[in-house]
C-alpha positions in Angstrom: -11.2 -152.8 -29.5 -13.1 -154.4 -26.8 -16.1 -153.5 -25.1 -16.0 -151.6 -22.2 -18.0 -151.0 -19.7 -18.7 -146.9 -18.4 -16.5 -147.5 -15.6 -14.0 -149.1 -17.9 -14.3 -146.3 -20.7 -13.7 -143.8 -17.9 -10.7 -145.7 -16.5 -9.1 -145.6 -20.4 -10.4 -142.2 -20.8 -8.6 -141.0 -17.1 -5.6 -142.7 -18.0 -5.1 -141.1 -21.4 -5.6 -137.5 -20.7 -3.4 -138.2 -17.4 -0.4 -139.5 -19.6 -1.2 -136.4 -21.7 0.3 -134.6 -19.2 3.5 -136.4 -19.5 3.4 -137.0 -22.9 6.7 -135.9 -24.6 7.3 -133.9 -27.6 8.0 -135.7 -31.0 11.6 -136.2 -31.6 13.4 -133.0 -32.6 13.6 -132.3 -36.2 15.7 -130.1 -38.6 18.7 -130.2 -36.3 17.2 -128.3 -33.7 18.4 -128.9 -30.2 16.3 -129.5 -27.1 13.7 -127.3 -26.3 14.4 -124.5 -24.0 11.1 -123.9 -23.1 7.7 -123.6 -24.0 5.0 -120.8 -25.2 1.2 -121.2 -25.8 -0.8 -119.4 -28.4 -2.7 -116.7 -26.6 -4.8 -115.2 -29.7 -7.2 -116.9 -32.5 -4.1 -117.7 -34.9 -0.4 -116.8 -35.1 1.9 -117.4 -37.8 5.4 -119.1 -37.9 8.2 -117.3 -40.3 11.2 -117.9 -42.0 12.8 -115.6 -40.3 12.3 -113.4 -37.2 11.7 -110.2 -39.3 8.5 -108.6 -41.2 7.8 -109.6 -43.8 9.5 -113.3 -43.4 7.5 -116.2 -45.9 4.6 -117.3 -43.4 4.9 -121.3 -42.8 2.7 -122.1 -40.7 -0.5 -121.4 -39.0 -0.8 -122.3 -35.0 -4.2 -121.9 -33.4 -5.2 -120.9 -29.8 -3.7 -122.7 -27.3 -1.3 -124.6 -29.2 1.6 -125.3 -27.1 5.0 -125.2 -29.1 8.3 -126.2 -27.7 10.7 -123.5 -28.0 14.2 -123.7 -29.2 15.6 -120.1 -28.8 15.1 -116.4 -29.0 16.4 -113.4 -30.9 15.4 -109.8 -30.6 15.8 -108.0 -34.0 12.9 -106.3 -35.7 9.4 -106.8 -34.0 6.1 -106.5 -35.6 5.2 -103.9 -33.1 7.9 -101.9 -32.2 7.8 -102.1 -28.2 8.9 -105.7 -28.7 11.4 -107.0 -31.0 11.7 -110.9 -29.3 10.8 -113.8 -31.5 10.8 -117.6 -30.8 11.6 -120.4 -32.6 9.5 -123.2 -33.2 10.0 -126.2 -35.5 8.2 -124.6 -38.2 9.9 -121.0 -37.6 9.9 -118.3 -35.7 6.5 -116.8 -34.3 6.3 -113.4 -32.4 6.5 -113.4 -28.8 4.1 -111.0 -27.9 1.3 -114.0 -28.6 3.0 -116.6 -27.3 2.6 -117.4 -23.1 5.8 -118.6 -21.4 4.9 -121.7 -19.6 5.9 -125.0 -18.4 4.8 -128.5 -17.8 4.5 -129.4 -14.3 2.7 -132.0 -12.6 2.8 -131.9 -8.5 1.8 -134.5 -5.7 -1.4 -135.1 -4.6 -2.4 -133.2 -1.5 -4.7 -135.3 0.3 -5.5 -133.3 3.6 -6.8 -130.2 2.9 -7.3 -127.6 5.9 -10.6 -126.4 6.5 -10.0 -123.1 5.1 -8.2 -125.0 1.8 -5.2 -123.5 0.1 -3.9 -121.9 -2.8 -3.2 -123.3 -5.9 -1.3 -122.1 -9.2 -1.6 -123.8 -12.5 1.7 -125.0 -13.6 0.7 -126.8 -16.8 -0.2 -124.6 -19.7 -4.1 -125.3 -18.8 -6.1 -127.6 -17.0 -10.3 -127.7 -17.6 -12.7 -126.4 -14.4 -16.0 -128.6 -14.8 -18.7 -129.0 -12.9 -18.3 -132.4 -11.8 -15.0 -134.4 -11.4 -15.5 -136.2 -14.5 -13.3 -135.2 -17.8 -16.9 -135.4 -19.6 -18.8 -133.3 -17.4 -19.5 -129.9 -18.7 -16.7 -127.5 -18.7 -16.7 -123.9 -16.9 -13.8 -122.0 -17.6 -10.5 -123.4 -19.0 -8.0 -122.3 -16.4 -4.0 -120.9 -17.7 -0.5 -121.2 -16.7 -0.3 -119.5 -13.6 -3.7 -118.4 -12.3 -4.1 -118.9 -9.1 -7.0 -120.9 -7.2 -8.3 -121.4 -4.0 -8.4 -125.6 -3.2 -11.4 -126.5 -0.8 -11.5 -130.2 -1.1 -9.7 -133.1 -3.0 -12.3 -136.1 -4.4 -11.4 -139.2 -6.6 -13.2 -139.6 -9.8 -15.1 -143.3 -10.9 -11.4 -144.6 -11.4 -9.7 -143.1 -8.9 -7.8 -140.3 -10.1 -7.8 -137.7 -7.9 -9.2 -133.9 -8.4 -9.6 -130.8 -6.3 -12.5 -128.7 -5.6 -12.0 -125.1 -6.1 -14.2 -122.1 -4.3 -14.5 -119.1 -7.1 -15.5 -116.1 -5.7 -17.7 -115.1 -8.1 -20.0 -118.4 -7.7 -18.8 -119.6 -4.3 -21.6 -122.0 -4.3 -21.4 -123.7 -7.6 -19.2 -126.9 -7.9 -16.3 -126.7 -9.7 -13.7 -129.2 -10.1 -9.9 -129.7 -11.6 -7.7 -132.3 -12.0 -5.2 -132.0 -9.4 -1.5 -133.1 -10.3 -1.8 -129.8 -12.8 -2.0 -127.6 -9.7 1.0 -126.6 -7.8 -0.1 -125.7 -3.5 1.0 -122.3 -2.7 3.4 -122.6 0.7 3.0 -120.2 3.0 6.1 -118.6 3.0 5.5 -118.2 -1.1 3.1 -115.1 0.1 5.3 -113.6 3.5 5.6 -110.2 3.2 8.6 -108.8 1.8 10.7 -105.7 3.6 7.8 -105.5 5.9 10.4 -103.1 8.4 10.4 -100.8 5.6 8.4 -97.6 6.2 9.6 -95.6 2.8 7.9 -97.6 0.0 6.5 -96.2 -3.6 5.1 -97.6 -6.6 5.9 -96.0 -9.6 4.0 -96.0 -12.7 5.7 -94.7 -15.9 3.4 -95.0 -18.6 5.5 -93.8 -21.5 7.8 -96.8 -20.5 5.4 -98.6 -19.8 7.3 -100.0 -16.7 6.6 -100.4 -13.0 9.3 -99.2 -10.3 9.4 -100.3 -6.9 11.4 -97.6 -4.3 12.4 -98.0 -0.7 14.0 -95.4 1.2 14.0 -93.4 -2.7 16.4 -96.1 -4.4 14.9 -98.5 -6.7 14.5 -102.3 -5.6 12.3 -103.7 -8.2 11.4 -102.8 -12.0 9.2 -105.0 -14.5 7.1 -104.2 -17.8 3.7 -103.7 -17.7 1.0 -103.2 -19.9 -1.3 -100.2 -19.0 -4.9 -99.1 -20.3 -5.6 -98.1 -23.6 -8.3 -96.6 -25.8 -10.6 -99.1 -27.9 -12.7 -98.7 -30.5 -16.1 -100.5 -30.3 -18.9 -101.7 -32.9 -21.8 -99.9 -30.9 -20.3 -98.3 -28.8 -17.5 -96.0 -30.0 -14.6 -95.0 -29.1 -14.2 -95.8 -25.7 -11.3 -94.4 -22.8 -9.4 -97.1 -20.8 -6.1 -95.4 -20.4 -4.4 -95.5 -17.1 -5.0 -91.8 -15.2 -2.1 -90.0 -14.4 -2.3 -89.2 -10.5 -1.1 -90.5 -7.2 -2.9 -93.2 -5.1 -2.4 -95.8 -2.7 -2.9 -99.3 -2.5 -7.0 -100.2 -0.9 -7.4 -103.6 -1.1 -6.1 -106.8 -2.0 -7.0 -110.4 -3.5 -4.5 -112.9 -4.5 -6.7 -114.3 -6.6 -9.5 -112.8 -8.9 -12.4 -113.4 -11.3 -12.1 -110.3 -13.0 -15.0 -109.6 -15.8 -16.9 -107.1 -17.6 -18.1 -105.6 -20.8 -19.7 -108.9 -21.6 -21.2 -109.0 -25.0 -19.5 -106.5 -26.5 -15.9 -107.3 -28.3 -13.9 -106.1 -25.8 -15.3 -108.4 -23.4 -13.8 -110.5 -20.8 -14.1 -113.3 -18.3 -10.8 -114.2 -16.8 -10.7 -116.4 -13.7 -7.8 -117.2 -11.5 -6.2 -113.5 -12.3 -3.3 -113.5 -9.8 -2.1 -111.0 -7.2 -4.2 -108.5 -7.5 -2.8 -105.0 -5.9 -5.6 -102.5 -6.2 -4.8 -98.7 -6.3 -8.3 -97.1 -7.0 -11.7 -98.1 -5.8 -12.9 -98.6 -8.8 -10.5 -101.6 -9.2 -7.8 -100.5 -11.1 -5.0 -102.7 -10.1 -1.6 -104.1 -10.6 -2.0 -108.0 -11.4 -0.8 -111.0 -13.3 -1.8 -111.7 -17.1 -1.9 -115.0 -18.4 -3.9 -114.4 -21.7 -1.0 -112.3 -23.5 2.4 -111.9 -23.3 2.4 -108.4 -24.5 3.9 -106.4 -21.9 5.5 -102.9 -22.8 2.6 -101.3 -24.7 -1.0 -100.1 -23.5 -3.4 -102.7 -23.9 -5.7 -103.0 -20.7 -9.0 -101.7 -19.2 -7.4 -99.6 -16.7 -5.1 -102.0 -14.8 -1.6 -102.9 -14.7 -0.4 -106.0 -16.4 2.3 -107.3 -15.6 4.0 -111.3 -15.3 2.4 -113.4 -12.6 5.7 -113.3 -10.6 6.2 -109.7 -10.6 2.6 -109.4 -9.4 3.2 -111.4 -6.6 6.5 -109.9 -5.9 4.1 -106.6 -5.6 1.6 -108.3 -3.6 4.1 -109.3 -1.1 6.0 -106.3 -0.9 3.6 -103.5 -0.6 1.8 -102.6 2.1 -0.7 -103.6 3.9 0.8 -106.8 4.2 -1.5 -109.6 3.9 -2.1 -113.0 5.5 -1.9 -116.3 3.8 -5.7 -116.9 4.1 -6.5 -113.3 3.7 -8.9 -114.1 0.7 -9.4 -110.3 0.4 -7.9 -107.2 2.6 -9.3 -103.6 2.2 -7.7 -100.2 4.1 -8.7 -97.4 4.1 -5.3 -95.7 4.7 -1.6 -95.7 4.9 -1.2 -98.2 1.7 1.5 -97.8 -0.1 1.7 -95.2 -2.6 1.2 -95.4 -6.2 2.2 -92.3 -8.7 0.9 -92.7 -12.4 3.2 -90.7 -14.5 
């Protein structure tokens, strides 16, 4: 290889992990057709099977974030029983519960930003937040498949690829940069309120389904799993109470995007920028929001909030009141939100 210069090296080194992006999948094997879609790992390790049962011959291991093209799905028997959907890889099937959908999609270039910036949704399985627009710099948070961002500025890097600056609302001050083809602008009309005439709205709750219903004028316009709080057990600690409370609220604030975090060094910790559409119904922040870091909606598994799909968390943003501007960064009432009954 010839020598290169830094600016040369960082050219070559730009380049490749910008034709990653694009980069296709091998060509299929064993017959299999092309991929209709995609899933990342979204725990330490899965396993593919023979088949999409228990007790299937394992056949291979996949590690975090490991993106696998998908070739189908079956529901049968599940390893949990709230979800019986498997996915088939090139090396088996693996169980869908740990396994993000998510696509690769790479956007234009905005090159005016607004003075109050826009937002911005990852639509690549995951794209690195660093410090400094530089793929060597050091990295803050690995951002996911549709968490959502707010874009403040868009800067070239020493050979000239282009990058956005993001505003967290946890550090507002602190740099942070992202490579900017990976992030898809929000339009306006993506975040219009929907059914804004309607007066009769309810949020509904059902934790033995664990499923979220959406009522206007008593009928039923909107249904979605969801994964509510649960109990944990923790070295230290105990045995601690997350579940969901049973009552009747309203919504009192909301964010469409959120650095949500807590319980830091414990095992049940969590850092999770980007969290999208958050619809709060208690003021201690238990919400109804996108999750990006499992795909295991239908069974209890949260501290307290409602997970549910990025879409159907914006669907809830947009639809329940207050409605909230575009730029509304976050919007707190202290009455007439919509209603929201835990049962």
């Amino acid at each position: 290889m010839p020598n290169l210069n830094r600016r040369d090296f960082l050219k070559v080194a730009s380049l490749t992990l910008a034709t990653s992006f694009l980069k296709p999948f091998p060509p299929e094997e064993n017959g299999l057709s092309k991929p209709t879609g995609l899933g990342r790992v979204t725990t330490g390790s899965i396993w593919a099977y023979s088949d999409p049962k228990p007790g299937a011959a394992r056949q291979r291991l996949y590690y975090f974030d490991t993106v696998l093209p998908i070739y189908d799905s079956v529901s049968t028997v599940g390893l949990m029983s709230h979800n019986p959907v498997w996915n088939l890889t090139r090396d088996g099937w693996v169980y869908s519960s740990w396994v993000q959908p998510v696509k690769r999609q790479l956007n234009p270039v905005e090159r005016d930003i607004p003075p109050e910036g826009f937002w911005a949704q990852v639509s690549m399985p995951y794209v690195d937040m660093r410090v400094k627009p530089d793929d060597t710099a050091y990295r803050l948070y690995r951002l996911y498949y549709s968490s959502v961002h707010l874009v403040v500025a868009q800067v070239e890097d020493a050979a000239g690829e282009a990058w956005y600056q993001i505003k967290r609302d946890q550090a507002p001050g602190q740099p942070a940069f992202v490579r900017a083809a990976p992030m898809r602008r929000i339009l306006p009309a993506e975040m219009t309120p929907l059914s804004p005439d309607v007066a009769d709205k309810k949020l509904e709750v059902r934790l033995g389904e664990q499923r979220l219903y959406a009522y206007e004028n008593g009928l039923v316009v909107f249904s979605a799993r969801c994964a509510t709080g649960t109990t944990f057990t923790i070295e230290g600690e105990g045995f601690v109470d997350f579940r969901t409370s049973v009552g009747s609220y309203q919504v009192v604030r909301k964010r469409p995007s959120k650095q949500m975090s807590g319980y830091l060094g414990r095992p049940d910790q969590y850092d999770l920028p980007g969290v999208p559409f958050c619809t709060y119904f208690t003021g201690a922040g238990a919400a109804v929001h996108g999750a990006y870091w499992h795909n295991d909606f239908g069974h209890p598994r949260s501290h307290g909030c409602v997970n549910v799909l990025a879409e159907a968390a914006q669907w809830v943003y947009r639809w329940s009141m207050p409605t909230a501007a575009y730029h509304d960064a976050l919007l707190e009432v202290a009455r007439d939100g919509t209603p929201i009954v835990v049962v």
